[in-house]
C-alpha positions, 0 to 999 in steps of 0.5 A, a space after each residue: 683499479 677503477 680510477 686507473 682505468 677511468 684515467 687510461 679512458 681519458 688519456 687515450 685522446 688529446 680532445 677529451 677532457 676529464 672529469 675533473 678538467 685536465 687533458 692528460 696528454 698535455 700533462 704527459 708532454 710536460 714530463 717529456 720536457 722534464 726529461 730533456 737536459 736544462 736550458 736557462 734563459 736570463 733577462 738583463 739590463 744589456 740583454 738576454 742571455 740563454 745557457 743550456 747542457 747540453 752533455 754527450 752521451 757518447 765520445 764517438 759523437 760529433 759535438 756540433 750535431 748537438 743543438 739546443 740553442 737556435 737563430 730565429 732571427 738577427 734579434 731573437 735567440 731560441 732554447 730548447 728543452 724536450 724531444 729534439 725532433 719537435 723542437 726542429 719543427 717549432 724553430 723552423 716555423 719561428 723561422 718562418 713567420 720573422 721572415 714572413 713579417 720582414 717581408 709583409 712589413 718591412 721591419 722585424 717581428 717582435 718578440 712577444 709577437 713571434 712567441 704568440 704565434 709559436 705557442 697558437 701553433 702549440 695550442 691548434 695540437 691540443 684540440 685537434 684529434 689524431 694529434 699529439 702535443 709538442 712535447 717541449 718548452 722553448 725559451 725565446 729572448 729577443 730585443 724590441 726597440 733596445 729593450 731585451 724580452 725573454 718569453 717562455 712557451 709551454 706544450 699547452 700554447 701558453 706563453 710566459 714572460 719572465 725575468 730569469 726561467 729555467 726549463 727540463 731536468 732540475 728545472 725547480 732547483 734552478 729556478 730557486 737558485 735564479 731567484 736567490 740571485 738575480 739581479 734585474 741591473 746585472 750587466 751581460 756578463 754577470 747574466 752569463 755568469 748567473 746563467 752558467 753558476 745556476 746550470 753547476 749548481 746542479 752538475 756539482 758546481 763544474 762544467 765543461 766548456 765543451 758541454 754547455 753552450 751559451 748564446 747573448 742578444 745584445 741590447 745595443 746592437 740587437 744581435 744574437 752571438 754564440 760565446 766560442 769554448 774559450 770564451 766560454 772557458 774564461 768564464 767558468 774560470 772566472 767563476 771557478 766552475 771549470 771542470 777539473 781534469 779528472 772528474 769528467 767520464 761519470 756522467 752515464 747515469 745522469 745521461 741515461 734519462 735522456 733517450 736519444 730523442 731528446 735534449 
């Protein structure tokens, strides 16, 4: 009882740390992204490719209003994990700071540069009292002189680079499935292939076009695309993961994890 006390004293204020070194309120915006349904991100040698579930809770909801994958700019795309109302605020600032360095020097922000700004945005919440931490992840891939980046942000402002990155619900068993499959020369299709069997390997091997969403950054042209639900439909027939016709309305109970402020 003395310990749970002594943890409830140090977990009430984001700029206290304790005893043994953790900021729980940190730790605990970390769990709000494992709520948040999956977003994958996979470097390839033609580009990034970014997946995401992005399932409906309701059949009265209008698909579109559901968004985990955003536009930073012409060469940078932005998943999304967590609460749906912090995510908001950091695309808009990504938003922000392209267009700010468009306009202070003429050319487009990098993707590591951008993703530094965003995660010292993060960090100023985890020291400064009567804040709170974001509590999402963001995975951002880009193009920087025809070479894809993909980058994650972390709820305590740490970015990372990565290969292939998987963030929110299931996020350990489809990084396993990335790591037993990825290839770094695998071409932009392969990555969406790779990105779309690593999400059913989770959803019992199926998914529904309508349900997942899928955006590219491609190398050559450097530009970000949102594949449409044929495409999208295509693919998974391709791979066989296309969700048959009669298994599609049990998903309540894996929804019910996600309240109606996150994603």
């Amino acid at each position: 009882m003395q310990g749970q006390n002594q943890q409830q004293a140090y977990d009430r204020g984001i700029t206290i740390f304790s005893p043994d070194g953790r900021l729980y309120q940190v730790e605990y915006a970390r769990e709000a992204v494992k709520r948040g349904t999956a977003s994958i991100g996979v470097r390839t040698s033609d580009g990034v490719v970014l997946a995401v579930d992005k399932r409906i809770r309701s059949p009265l909801m209008e698909r579109s209003s559901v968004e985990k994958i955003h536009k930073a700019d012409d060469h940078i795309g932005i998943a999304s994990a967590g609460h749906v109302a912090d995510a908001r605020q950091l695309i808009d600032f990504a938003r922000r700071q392209a267009q700010v360095n468009q306009l202070r020097y003429g050319e487009p922000v990098g993707v590591e540069t951008l993703t530094k700004e965003i995660t010292d945005y993060i960090q100023q919440y985890t020291q400064v009292g009567g804040a709170r931490p974001f509590g999402v992840a963001l995975i951002i891939g880009g193009i920087v002189d025809g070479e894809p980046r993909l980058y994650e942000t972390d709820p305590s402002g740490t970015p990372y680079e990565w290969k292939a990155l998987a963030v929110g619900a299931d996020r350990g068993d489809i990084r396993d499935y990335l790591e037993a499959n990825y290839d770094a020369e695998m071409d932009l299709d392969a990555g969406i292939d790779l990105a779309l069997a690593a999400l059913a390997s989770v959803n019992d091997d199926e998914l529904a076009p309508e349900g997942i969403g899928v955006a590219t950054i491609d190398a050559e042209t450097e530009t970000f695309g949102v594949l449409s639900d044929d495409e999208k439909e295509t693919h998974l027939a391709e791979a066989d993961l296309l969700e048959s016709d009669d298994g599609d309305e049990d998903g309540d109970e894996a929804e019910d994890a996600d309240d109606e402020t996150e994603e």
